[in-house]
N, C-alpha and C positions, 0 to 999 in steps of 0.2 A: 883682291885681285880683280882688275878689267877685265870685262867678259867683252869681246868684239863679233859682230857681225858683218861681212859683205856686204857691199852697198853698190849703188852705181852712180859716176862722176861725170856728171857729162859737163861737156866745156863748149860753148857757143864763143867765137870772135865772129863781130858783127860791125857793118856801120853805125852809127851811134844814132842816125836817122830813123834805123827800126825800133831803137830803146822799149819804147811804149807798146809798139807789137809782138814785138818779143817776149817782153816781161807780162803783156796779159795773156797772149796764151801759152807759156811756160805755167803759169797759175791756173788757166784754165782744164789744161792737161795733168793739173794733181802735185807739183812742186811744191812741196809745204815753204821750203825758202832758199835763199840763191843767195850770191853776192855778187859785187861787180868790180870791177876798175876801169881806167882808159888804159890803153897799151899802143903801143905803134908798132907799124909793120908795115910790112910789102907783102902784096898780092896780083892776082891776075886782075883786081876791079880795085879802083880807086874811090877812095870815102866820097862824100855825095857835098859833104858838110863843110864848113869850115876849123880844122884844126885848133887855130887859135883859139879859137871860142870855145873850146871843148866839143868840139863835132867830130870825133876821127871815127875812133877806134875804139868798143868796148869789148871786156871779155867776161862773158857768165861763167859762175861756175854752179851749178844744181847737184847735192848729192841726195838721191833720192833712191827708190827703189829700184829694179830690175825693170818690173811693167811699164810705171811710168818714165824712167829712163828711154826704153824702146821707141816709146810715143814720142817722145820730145824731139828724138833723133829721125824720127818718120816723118814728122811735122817739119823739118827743117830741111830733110833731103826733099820731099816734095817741093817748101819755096823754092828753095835752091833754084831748082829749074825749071821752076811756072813762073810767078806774080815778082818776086824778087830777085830773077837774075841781073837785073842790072848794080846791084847791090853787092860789095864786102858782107859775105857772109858763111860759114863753114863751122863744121863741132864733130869733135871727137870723143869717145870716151874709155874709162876705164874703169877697175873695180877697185874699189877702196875699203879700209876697215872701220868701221866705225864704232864708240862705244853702244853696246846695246841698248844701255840708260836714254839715248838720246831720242826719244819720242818723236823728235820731230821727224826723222829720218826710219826708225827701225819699227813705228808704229804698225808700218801696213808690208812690212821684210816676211 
């Protein structure tokens, strides 16, 4: 029988411009690991990039702890409205279950 533990999911959509800023301090702030895609959307700010090219629209998703969850989410409300408001960028989160076998995520749960 799976044994599960609570996690926390946070989800980053972003311009695809911050890629690289985003992915090192999600890493810096404790995310053992994340995935991504491009997605399309409407917002109040338009991507920076060119679509074609692969420059729109990316979406993280990090399931990680509680703590660093919080962090990730403070880090992002803070861009938001300093250094990157001129940027597509926004995250929201939620609680998910995870197997507790899953070390990378329930190591530090």
């Amino acid at each position: 029988m799976i044994t599960t533990k609570v996690a926390r999911r946070i989800t980053i959509v972003h311009d695809a411009a911050l890629k690289d800023l985003i992915f090192d301090q999600i890493e810096v702030l404790g995310a053992a690991c994340y995935h991504y895609l491009e997605v399309e959307g409407k917002g109040r700010h338009a991507v920076t990039g060119d679509p074609y090219n692969g420059e729109g629209l990316l979406r993280v998703e990090i399931v990680t702890t509680q703590a660093i969850g919080a962090k990730i989410l403070d880090w992002i409300h803070a861009a938001q409205f300093a250094q990157l408001n001129q940027y597509a960028l926004f995250a929201f989160a939620d609680n998910v279950e995870v197997d507790e076998r899953d070390q990378a995520i329930t190591q530090t749960i």
